[in-house]
C-alpha positions as MATLAB code, in Angstrom:
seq = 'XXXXXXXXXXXXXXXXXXXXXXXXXXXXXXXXXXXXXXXXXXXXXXXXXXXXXXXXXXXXXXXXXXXXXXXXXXXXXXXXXXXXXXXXXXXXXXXXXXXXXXXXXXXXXXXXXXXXXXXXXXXXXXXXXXXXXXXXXXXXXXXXXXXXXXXXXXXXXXXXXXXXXXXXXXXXXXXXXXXXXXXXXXXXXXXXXXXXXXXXXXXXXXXXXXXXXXXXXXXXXXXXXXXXXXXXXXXXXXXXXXXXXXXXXXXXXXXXXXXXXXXXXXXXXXXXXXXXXXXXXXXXXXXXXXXXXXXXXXXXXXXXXXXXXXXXXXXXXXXXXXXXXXXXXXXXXXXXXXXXXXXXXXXXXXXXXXXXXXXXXXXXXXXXXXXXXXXXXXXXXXXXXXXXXXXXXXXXXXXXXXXXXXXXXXXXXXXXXXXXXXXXXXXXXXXXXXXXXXXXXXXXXXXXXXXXXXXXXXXXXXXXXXXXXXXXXXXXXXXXXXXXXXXXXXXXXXXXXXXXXXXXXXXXXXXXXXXXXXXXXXXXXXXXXXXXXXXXXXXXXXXXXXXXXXXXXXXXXXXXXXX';
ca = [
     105.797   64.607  118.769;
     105.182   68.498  118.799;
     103.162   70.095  116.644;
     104.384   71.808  113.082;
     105.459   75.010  114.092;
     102.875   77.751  112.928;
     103.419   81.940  112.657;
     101.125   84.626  113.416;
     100.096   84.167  109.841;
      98.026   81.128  109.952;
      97.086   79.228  106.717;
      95.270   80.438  103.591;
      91.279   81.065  103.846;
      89.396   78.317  102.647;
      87.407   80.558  100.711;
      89.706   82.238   98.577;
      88.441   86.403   98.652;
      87.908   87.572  102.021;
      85.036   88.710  103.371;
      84.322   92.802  103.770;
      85.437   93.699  106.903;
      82.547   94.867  109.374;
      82.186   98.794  109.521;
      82.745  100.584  112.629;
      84.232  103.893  113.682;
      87.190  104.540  111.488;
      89.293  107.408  110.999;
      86.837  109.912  113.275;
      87.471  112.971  113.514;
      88.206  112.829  117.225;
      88.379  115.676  120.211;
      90.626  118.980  119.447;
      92.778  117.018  122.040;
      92.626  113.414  120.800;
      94.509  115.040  117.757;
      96.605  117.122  119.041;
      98.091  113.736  120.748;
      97.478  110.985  117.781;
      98.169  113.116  114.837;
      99.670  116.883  115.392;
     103.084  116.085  114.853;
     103.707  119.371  113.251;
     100.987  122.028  114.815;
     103.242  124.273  115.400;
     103.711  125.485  111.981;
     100.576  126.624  112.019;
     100.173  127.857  115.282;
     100.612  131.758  113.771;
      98.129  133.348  115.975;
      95.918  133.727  113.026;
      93.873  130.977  114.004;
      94.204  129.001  110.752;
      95.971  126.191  112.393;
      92.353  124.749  113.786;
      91.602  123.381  110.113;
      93.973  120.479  110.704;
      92.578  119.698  114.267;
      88.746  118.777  112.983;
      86.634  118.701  109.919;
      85.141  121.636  108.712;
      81.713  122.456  109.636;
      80.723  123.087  106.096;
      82.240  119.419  105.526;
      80.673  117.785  107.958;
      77.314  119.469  106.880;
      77.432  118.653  103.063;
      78.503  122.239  102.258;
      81.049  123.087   99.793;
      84.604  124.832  101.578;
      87.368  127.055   99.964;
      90.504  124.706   98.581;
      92.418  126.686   95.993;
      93.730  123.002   94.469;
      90.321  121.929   93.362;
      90.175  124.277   90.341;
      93.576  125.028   89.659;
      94.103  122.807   86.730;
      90.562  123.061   85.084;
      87.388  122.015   84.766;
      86.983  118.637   86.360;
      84.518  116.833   85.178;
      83.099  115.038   88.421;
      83.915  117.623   91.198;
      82.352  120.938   89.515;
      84.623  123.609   90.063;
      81.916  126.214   91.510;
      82.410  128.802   93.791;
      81.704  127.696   97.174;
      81.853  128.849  101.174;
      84.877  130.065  102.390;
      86.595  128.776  105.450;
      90.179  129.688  106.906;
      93.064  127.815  105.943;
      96.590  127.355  105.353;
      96.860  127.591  101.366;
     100.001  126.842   99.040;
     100.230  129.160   96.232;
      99.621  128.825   92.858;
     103.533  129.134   91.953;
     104.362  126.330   95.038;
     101.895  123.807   93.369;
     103.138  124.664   89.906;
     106.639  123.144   91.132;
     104.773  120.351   92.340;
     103.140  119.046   89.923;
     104.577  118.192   86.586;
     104.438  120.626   83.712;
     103.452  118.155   81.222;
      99.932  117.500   83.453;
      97.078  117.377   81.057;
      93.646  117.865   82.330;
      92.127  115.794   79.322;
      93.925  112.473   79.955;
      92.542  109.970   77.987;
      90.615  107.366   79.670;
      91.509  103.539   79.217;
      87.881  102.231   80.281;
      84.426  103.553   79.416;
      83.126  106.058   81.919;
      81.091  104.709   83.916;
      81.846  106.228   87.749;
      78.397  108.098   87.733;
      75.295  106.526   86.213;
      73.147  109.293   87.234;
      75.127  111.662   84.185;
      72.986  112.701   81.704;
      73.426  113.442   77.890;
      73.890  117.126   77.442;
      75.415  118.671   74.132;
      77.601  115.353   73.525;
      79.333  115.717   77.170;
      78.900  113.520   79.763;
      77.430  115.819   82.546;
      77.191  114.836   86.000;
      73.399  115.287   87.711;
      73.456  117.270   90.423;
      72.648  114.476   93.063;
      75.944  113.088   91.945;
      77.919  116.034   91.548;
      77.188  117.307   95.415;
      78.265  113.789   96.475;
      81.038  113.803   94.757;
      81.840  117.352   95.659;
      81.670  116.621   99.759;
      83.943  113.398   98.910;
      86.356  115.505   97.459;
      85.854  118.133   99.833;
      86.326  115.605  103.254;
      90.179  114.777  101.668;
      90.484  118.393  100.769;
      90.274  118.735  104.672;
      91.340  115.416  106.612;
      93.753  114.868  109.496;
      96.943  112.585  108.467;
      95.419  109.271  107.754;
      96.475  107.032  110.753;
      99.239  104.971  108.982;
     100.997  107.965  108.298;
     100.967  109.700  111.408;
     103.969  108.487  112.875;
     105.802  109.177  109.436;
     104.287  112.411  108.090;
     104.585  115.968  109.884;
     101.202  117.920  109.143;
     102.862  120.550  106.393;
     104.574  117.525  104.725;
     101.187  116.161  104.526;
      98.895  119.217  103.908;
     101.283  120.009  100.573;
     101.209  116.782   99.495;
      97.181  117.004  100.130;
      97.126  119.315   97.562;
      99.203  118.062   95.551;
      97.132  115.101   94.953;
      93.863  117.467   94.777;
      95.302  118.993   91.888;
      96.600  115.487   90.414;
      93.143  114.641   90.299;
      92.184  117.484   88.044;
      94.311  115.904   85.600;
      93.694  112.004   86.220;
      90.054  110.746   86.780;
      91.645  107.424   87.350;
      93.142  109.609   90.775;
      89.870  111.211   91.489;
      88.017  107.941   91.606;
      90.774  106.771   94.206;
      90.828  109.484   95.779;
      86.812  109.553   96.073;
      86.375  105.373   96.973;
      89.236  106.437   99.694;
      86.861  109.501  101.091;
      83.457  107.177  100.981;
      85.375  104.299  103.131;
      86.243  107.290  105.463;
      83.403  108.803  105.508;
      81.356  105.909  105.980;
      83.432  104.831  109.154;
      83.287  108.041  110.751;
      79.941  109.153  109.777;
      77.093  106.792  110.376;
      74.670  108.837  109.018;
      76.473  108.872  105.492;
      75.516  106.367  102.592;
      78.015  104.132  100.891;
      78.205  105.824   97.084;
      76.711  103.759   94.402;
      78.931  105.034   91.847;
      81.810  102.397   91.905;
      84.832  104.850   92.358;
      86.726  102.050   93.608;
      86.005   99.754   90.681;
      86.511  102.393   87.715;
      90.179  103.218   89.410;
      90.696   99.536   89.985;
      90.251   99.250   86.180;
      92.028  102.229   84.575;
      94.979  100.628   86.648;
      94.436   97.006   85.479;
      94.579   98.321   81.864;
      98.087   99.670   82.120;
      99.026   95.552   82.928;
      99.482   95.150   79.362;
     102.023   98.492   78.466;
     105.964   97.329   78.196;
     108.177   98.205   80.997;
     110.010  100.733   78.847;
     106.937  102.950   79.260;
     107.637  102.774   83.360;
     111.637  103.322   82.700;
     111.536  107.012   83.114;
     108.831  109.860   85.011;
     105.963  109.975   83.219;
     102.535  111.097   84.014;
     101.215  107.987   83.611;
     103.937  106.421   85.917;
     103.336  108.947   88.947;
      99.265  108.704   88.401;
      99.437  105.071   88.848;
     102.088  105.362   92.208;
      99.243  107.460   93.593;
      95.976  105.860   92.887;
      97.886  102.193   93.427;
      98.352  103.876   97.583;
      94.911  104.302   97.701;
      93.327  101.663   96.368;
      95.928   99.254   98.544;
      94.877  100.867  101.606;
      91.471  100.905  100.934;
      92.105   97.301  100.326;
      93.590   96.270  103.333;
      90.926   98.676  105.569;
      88.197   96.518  103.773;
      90.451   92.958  104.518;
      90.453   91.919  101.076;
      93.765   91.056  101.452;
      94.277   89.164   97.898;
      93.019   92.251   96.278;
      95.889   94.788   98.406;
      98.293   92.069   97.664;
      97.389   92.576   93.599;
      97.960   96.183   93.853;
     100.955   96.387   96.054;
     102.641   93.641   93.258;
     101.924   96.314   90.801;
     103.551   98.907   92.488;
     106.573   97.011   93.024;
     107.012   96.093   89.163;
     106.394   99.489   88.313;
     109.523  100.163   90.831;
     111.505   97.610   89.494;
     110.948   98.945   85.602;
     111.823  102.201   86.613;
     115.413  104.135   86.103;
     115.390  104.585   89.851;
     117.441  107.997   89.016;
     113.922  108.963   87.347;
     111.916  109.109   90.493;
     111.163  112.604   91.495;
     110.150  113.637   95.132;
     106.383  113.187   94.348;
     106.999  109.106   93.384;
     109.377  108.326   96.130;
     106.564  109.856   98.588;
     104.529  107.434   97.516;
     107.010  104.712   96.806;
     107.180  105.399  100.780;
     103.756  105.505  101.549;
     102.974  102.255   99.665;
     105.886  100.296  101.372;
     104.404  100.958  104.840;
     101.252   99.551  103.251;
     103.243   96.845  102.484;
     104.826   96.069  105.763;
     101.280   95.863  107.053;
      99.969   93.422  104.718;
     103.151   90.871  104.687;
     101.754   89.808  107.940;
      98.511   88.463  106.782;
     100.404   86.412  103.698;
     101.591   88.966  101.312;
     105.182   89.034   99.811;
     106.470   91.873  101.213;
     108.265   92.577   98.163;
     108.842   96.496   99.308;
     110.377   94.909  102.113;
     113.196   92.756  100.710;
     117.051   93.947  102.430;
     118.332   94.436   98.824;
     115.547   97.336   98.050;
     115.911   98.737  101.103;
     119.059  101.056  100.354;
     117.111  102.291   97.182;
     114.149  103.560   99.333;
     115.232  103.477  103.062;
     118.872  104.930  102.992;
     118.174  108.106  101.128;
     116.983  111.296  102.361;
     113.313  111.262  102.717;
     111.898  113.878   99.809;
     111.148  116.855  101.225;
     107.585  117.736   99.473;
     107.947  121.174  101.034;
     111.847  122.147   99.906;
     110.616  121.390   96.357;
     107.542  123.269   96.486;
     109.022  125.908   97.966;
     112.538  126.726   95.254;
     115.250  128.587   96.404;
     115.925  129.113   99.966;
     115.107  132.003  101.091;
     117.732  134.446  102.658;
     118.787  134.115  106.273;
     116.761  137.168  107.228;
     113.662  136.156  105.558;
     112.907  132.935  107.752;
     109.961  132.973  109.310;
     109.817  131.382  113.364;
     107.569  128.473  111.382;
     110.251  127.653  109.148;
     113.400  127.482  111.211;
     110.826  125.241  113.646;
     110.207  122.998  110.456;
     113.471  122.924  109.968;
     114.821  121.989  113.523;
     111.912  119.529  113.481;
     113.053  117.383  110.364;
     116.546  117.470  111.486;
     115.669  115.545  114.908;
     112.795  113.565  113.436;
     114.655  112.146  110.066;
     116.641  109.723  111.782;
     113.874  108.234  113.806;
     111.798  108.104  110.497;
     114.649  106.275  109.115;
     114.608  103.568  112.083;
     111.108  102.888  111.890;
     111.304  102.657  108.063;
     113.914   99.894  108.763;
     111.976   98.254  111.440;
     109.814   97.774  108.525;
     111.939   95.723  106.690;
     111.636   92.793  109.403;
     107.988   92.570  109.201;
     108.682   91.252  105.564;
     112.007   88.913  106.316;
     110.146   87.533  109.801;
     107.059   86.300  107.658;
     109.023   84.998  104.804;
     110.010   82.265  107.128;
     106.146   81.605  108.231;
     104.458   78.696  107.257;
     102.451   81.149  104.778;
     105.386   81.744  102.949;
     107.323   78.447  102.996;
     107.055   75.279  103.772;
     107.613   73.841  107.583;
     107.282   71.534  109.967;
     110.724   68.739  108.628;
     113.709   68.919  110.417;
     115.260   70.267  107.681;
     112.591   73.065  107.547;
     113.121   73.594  110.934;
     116.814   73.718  110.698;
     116.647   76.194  107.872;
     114.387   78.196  110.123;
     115.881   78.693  112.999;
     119.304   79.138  110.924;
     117.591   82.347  109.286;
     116.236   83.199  112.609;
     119.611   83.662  114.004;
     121.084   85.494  111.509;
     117.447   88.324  111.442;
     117.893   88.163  115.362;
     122.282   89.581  114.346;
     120.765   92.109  111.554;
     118.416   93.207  114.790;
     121.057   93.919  116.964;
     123.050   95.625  114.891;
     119.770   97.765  113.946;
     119.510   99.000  117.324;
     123.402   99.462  117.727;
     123.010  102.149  114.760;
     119.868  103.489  116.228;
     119.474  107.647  116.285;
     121.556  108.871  119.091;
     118.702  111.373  119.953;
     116.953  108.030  120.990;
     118.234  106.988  123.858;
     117.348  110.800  125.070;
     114.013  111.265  123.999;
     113.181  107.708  125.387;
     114.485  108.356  128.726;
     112.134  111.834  128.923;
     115.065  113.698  128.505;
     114.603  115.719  125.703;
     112.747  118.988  127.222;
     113.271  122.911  127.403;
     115.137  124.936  127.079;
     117.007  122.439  124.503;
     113.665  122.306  122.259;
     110.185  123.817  122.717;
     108.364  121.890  124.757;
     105.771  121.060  121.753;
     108.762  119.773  120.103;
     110.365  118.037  122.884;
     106.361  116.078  123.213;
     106.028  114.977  119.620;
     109.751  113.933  119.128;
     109.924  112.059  122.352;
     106.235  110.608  121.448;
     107.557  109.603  117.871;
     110.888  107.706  118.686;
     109.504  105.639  121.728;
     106.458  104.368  119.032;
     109.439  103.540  116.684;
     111.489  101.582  119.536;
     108.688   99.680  120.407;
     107.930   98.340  116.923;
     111.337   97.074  117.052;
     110.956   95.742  120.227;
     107.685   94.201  118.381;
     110.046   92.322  115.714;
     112.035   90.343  118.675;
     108.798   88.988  119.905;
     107.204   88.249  116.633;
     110.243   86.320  115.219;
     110.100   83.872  118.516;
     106.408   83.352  117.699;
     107.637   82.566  114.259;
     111.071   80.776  114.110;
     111.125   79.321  117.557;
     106.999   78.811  118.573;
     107.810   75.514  120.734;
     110.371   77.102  122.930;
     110.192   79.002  125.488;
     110.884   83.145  125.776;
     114.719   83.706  124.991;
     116.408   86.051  127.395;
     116.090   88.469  124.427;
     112.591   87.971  123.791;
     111.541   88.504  127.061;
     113.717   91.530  127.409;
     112.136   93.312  124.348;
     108.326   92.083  126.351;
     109.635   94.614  129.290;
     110.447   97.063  126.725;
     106.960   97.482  125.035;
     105.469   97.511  128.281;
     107.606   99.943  129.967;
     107.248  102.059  126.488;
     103.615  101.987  126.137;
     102.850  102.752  129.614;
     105.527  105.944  129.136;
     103.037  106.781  126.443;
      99.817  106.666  128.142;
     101.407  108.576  131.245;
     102.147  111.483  128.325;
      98.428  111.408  127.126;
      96.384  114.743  128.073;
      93.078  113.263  129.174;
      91.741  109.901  130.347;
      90.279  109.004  126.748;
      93.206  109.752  124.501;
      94.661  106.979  122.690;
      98.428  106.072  122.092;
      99.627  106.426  118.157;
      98.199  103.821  116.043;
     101.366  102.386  115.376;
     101.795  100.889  118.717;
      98.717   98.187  117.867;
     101.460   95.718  116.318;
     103.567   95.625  119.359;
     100.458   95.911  121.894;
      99.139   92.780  120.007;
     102.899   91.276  120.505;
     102.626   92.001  124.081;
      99.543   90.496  124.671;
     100.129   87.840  122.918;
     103.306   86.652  125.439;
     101.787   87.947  128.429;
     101.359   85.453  131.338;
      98.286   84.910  133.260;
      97.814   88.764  135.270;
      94.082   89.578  134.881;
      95.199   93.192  135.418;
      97.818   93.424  132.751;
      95.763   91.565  130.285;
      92.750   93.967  131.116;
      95.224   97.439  130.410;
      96.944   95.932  127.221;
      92.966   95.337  125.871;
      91.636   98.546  127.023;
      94.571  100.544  125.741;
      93.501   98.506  122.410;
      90.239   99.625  122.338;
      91.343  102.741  123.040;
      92.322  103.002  119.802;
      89.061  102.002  118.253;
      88.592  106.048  116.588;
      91.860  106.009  115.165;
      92.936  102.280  114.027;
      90.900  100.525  111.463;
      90.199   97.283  113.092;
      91.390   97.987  117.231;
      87.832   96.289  118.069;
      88.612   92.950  116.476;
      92.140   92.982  116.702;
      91.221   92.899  120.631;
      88.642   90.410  120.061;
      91.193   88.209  118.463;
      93.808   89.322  121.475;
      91.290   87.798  124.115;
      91.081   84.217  122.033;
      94.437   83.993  121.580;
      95.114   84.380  125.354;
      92.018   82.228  125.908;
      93.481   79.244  123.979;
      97.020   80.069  124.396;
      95.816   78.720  128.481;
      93.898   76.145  127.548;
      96.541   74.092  125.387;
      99.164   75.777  127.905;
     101.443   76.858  124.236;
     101.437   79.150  121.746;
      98.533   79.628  119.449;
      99.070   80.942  115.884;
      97.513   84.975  116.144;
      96.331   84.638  112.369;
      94.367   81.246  112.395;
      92.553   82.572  115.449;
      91.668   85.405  113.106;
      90.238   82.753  110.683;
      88.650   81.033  113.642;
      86.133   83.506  114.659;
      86.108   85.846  111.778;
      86.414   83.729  108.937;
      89.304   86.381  107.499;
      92.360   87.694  108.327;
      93.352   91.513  108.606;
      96.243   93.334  108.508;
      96.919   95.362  111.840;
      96.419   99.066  111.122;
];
């Protein structure tokens, strides 16, 4: 008698809250190069000849030394009460103006918002005059936090969905959101220490329990009716924002349970809301959160961002362009700048792969809701029900990729070059869409492993194997230098390929060291290839599949989300 079918989810740890996940290089600010290939999506809108576009390609040297930079956000809406609104060095910079971030962020911002929980981020504040006022240890902590997301790259999970100016305005954006919100600012500043203490051995973990405080201000809206999430409210986009934050802080430290909490609580709030309320700002990170989600269905969480009936609500609209809204009326045909007819031409090719990949997405959560982490298995009836929904994921697949982008098939093939589109252009789009095809390529393979675990590779299955490899070998021949990395997003279907791939010593050693590769970009590369090798390890031993998540459990005692 075979064995109960198992997924790459594996069964619940033992010990209910997972463990922290080791530190290690995370989110580095790598070589002007490395980002120009894992990140730059959108460098040419600042490539003006000014010289201001080299802020996005590495820290600051005033960041990275514990000085204080320019960022026009940081006092625009007030005093803040934890990151002191001094004057400080200048550096150059791309800057939205004060009338841009006005349109961004709501009128009815107050910078005075009551608190729900007692204050106690900083315990080094002292009494002075009846105010709580931050000592100065704290405040210059607190001031480099703020100052190292007042100048990061893309995060990595956004890369592949976020062009640079998208990002930078929505940077800001949030900057000045956390003028307002302190329950933001201490999201915003547990986000910057886990950063900062991946990339920068040399800086200490805060004592100040950011993470907690913002943990609790959201907890404390459990108890308001759902009326008060019907329509936009302050309150409603604060918690959208500081519920992304703490989620993917949450997943980058594996406490999975914890991630799962939040990411429930940003789905209700969805579901309460009059989903003709959401303004640009939410449904940014409505977006944000969902590919958040997508990561953590696959270590037992309920996808519920990923279900096919919310997907038209989020997926099949036009993603909000941060920047159109900033910016108000268009401006007249002889006012364009080169930058913005680029930014234009660029959204208009890119959109539809962003769409794919955003639908991709939606497997991740319908693959593991038939995993034996989300259901029961292992009776023929099970089984039967299984496989039944396997078939009909495996139809919704197909058709998928029968409505894919036509510029796909193009930029795949290396056909997309000058004179058609810039060459820049030509790189990132071409770079983009094949990192989107293979994650789809990624869902054939991991539904096998899940519905269909005893049998062996479907014609399909094995197809979609050739696919990732041919794909992720196209990227690496596109990378500038010998220790670039391919886009974080390819460490799902690397992990997919490696996980099918039969007994070649020299494919198995490129799959890994692509992998760890990726070690400076991708939160957990290291272990995920650590887990790779004992996979392949037992998968030859018992000569059949082994389940990628209780292998995880196995020798870590945890299980991540890939990202």
């Amino acid at each position: 008698m075979s064995p109960s079918p198992q997924n790459d989810s594996g069964t619940p740890n033992s010990t209910g809250e997972l463990e922290p996940a080791p530190s290690g290089p995370l989110f580095q600010t790598p070589p002007l190069h490395a980002v120009n290939q894992l990140f730059d999506y959108a460098s040419f809108l600042w490539d003006t000849g000014t010289g201001t576009g080299d802020i996005w390609q590495q820290m600051s040297p005033a960041v990275t030394t514990g000085q204080g930079v320019t960022f026009d956000g940081l006092a625009q809406n007030g005093h803040n009460p934890v990151v002191p609104a001094v004057p400080i060095n200048s550096s150059p910079q791309p800057s939205i103006n004060v009338s841009m971030q006005s349109r961004l962020i709501p009128s009815n911002y107050d910078n005075s918002e009551p608190s729900t929980v007692p204050d106690t981020s900083c315990t080094g504040y002292a009494d002075h005059d009846d105010m709580l006022v931050p000592s100065e240890t704290v405040a210059v902590e607190n001031h480099r936090l703020m100052d190292y997301f007042a100048h990061a790259v893309t995060p990595p999970i956004l890369a592949e969905v976020e062009t640079q100016k998208n990002w930078f305005a929505m940077r800001q954006v949030l900057v000045g959101m956390s003028n307002a919100s302190r329950m933001i600012r201490w999201a915003i500043l547990a986000f910057s220490n886990l950063m900062l203490c991946r990339r920068d051995g040399n800086w200490l973990a805060s004592h100040q329990n950011h993470y907690d405080n913002a943990a609790a201000e959201v907890a404390a809206y459990d108890d308001h009716p759902a009326e008060s999430f019907l329509k936009q409210s302050v309150d409603r986009t604060n918690l959208l924002a500081a519920l992304f934050f703490l989620s993917y802080v949450d997943i980058l430290e594996a406490r999975i349970k914890t991630a799962h909490s939040h990411l429930k609580r940003a789905y209700n709030i969805f579901q309460r809301g009059d989903k003709a309320s959401f303004t640009p700002i939410e449904k940014q990170f409505l977006l944000w959160i969902r590919l958040l989600d997508g990561r953590a269905v696959s270590a037992g969480g309920d996808g519920l961002f990923l279900e096919k009936d919310e997907e038209p609500l989020l997926v099949d609209v036009p993603s909000p362009n941060i920047l159109k809204t900033a910016a108000g009326p268009d401006p007249r045909e002889d006012e364009l700048a080169d930058d913005d007819i680029e930014d234009t031409l660029f959204q208009v090719l890119y959109q539809p792969g962003i769409l794919f990949f955003q639908k991709v997405q939606s497997f991740m959560g319908r693959i593991s809701k038939i995993d034996p982490w989300h259901r029961p298995r292992g009776t023929v009836e099970d089984e039967t029900e299984v496989m039944n929904t396997g078939q009909s994921i495996a139809a919704d697949l197909r058709a998928l990729y029968d409505q894919r982008p036509p510029l796909m098939d193009i930029a795949v093939a290396g056909r997309l070059t000058p004179p058609h589109v810039s060459a820049h252009l030509a790189s990132v789009v071409t770079r983009a869409f094949r990192t989107y095809l293979s994650n789809y390529y990624a869902s054939k393979v991991h539904l096998h492993r899940v519905a269909y675990k005893a049998f062996p590779l479907t014609a399909d299955a094995a197809d979609a194997l050739a696919h990732i490899r041919r794909l992720a070998g196209l990227l690496a021949e596109g990378l500038d230098r010998e220790d670039d990395a391919l886009p974080v997003n390819m460490l799902w279907p690397l992990l997919m390929l490696g996980s099918e791939q039969e007994r070649d010593p020299e494919e198995r050693a490129w799959v890994l060291g692509q992998i760890l590769r990726m070690e400076r970009v991708a939160g957990n590369a290291k272990i995920t290839a650590q887990v790779l090798e004992e996979v392949q390890a037992r998968q030859d031993a018992a000569k059949e599949r082994v389940d990628i998540r209780s292998v995880m459990h196995a020798i870590f005692n945890r299980c991540f989300a890939i990202v």
